[in-house]
N, C-alpha and C positions, 0 to 999 in steps of 0.2 A: 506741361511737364509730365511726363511718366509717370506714375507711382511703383517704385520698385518693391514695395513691403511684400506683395503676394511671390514676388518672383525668389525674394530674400526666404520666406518661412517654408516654399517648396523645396529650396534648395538647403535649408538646413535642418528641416526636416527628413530628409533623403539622408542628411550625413547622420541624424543619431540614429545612436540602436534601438530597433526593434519598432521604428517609427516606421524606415520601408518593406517592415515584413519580416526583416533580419534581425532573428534574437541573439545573433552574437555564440548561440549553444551547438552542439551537436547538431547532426542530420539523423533525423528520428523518421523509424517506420512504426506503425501500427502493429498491438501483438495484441493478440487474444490468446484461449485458449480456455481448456477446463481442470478444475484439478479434483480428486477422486482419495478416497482413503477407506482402505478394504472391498473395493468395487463399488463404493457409495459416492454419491457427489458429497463433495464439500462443500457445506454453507460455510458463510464467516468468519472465513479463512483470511487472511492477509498475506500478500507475497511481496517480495523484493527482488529485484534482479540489480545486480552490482556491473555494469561494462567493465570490457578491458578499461577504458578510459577513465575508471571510478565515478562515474555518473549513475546516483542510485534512483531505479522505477519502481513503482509503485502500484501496487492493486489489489483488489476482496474480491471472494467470489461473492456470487449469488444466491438464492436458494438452490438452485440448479448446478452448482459447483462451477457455470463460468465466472470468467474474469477478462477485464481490460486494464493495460499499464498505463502508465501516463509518466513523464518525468518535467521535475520545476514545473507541473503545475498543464505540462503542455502533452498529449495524446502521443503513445507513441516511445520506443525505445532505442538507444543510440544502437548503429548498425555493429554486427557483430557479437562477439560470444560473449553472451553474460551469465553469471551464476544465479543461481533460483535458491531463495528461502522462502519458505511455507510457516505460516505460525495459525495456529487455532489455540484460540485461550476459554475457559470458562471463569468468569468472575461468579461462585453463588452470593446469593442474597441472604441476609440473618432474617428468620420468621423468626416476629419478634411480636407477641400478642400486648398492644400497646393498650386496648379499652380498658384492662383494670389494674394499671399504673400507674400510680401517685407521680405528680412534676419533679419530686427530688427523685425518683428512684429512675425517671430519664435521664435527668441529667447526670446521675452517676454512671448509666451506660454511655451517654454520650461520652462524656470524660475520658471512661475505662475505656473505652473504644471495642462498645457492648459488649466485654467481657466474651468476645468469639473471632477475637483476628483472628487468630488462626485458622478458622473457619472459614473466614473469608479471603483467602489466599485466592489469586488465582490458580489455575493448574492448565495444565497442555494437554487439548486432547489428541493429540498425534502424538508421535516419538518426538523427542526434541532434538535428533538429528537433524530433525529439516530445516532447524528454525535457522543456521547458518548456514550460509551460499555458501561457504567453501567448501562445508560438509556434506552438505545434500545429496550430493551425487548430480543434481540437476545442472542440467546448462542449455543457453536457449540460445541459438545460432540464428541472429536476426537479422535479415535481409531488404534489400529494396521492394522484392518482392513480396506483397503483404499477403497473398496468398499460402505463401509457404511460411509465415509468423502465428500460426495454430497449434499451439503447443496442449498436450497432455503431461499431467503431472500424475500419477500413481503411485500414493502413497502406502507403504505394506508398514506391519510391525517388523 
């Protein structure tokens, strides 16, 4: 007698998603590109692109101001016009000389939440124009073509 099981798990393996290759999502190209603020590269930056289809991609630059998108996790942006936001945040740090600090007068900064949030806000170092795709002015026309998915961003005050 035949044993059907292998023939069975190929065949319904094939029917789920993402089992033959098919994630079921968009058709995603590859996009790079650099993004720059005052003619400098951008380290540290984080971008979003939003598609017409509302499928949000994601990327950082580098020391060097590139960047690669990626969406759900997977390389790559749905095809067509998507809007671009740029965010650069600085979080500081409390310098906080802890060697001659009694245990209770920690814990009363821990509590007070070291008597300097405000200090420790973040803040934007770009305009915060960019931080939304609608606003930015960016838009990134993504193609099959991954050659022509090399986007510059230039950031000004």
């Amino acid at each position: 007698m035949l044993n059907r099981w292998p023939l069975f798990l190929v065949v319904l393996c094939a029917a789920m998603p993402g089992c033959s290759g098919d994630t079921g999502g968009p058709v995603l190209a590859e996009v790079s590109g650099t993004v720059s603020y005052q003619g400098k590269p951008l380290a540290g930056a984080n971008l979003t692109m939003i598609s017409a289809g509302g499928h949000l991609s994601t990327g950082s630059t580098s020391s060097d101001g590139k960047f690669t998108m990626t969406t759900a996790g997977r390389p790559g942006v749905p095809l067509g016009k998507a809007k671009v936001g740029v965010v650069k945040v600085s979080v500081p740090t409390a310098k906080i000389d802890a060697t001659s600090m009694k245990p209770e007068d920690m814990q009363k900064m821990q509590t007070a939440g070291g008597g300097k949030a405000k200090d420790l806000e973040s803040k934007s170092e770009i305009p915060e124009k960019y931080a939304q795709p609608d606003r930015s002015g960016f838009v990134a026309d993504v193609v099959a073509d991954v050659k022509k998915n090399v986007f510059t961003f230039d950031l000004v005050d």
